[in-house]
N, C-alpha and C positions, 0 to 999 in steps of 0.2 A: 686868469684872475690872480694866480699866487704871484705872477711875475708884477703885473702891471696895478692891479689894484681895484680897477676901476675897467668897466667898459665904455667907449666913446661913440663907437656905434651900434646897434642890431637891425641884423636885415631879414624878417621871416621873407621867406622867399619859396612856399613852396607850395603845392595843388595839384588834386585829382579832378578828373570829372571822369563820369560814367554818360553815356549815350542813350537819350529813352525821353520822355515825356514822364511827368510827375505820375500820369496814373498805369503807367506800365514798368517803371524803376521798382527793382525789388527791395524792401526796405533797406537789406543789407548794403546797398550800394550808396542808402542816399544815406544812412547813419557813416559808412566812410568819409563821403564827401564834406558830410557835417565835422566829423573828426579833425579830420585834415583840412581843411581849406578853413573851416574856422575855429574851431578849439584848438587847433595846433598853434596859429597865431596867437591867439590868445596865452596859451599859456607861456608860448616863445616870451613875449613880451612881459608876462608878469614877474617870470624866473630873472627874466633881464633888468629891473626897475629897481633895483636896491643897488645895483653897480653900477647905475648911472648916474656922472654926476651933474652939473643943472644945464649944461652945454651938450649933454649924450641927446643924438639922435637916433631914432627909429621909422625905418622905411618897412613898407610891406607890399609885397610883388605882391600880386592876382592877374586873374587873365582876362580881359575886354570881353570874353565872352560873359562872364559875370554877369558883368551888366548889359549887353547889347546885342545879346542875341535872341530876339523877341519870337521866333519860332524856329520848327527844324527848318536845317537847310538855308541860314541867314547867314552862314559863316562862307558855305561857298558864294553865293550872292553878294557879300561884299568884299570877296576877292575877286571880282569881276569889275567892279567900279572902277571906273579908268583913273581916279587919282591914288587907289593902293598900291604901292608897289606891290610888282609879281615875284616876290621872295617873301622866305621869313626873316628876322632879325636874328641877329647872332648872339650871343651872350656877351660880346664885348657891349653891342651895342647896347643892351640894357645896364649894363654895370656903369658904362661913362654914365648915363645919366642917375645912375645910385651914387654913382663918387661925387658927380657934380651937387646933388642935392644935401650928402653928408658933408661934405667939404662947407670954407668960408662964402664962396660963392651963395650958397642954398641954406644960409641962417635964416632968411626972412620968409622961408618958406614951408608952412605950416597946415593939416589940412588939406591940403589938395591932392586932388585924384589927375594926372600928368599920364596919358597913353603914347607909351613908347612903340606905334604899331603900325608903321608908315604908311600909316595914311587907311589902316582897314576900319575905324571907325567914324571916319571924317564922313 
């Protein structure tokens, strides 16, 4: 900030999970969760909003299990689906698509939830 002035991107990027069903998670685990995967973004983003200026973007990682894994044991299950690939993604391969969305390419795009997860949610 002292150098540049201004920030042009933020990228919260980050998340716990804990293993369990709601009614056997000790609270401590799920007050973490809640920390980190959402007041963390949260406050990432608010610290970052006065040093943006009207062209600053903000991307925010989470994990597809968030939203799509509707009981235990759905994660192995849909690594079995013949159109997922059988690896995980690399951190390059997430980043291209953070540069490509921060970059001029990904101005028009706004809102949207994009899984970079080949193919374990399709």
């Amino acid at each position: 900030m002292r150098e540049w002035g201004r920030l042009d991107v933020v990228v919260a990027n980050t998340g716990v999970a804990r293993a369990g069903g709601i009614d056997t998670l000790p609270a401590e685990d799920i007050d973490r969760m809640i920390d980190v995967n959402v007041r963390g973004v949260v406050h990432t983003i608010r610290a970052a909003l006065p040093h943006l200026d009207g062209d600053g973007r903000i991307v925010t990682v989470g994990s597809v299990n968030a939203e799509r894994a509707p009981f235990a044991g759905a994660a192995a299950q849909a690594m079995i689906k013949w159109l997922a690939l059988p690896r995980i993604g690399t951190p390059e391969e997430v980043s291209a698509l953070v540069s490509h969305l921060v970059g001029p390419e990904g101005a028009f795009i706004t809102g949207a939830t994009l899984a970079i997860d080949g193919g374990f949610t399709a």
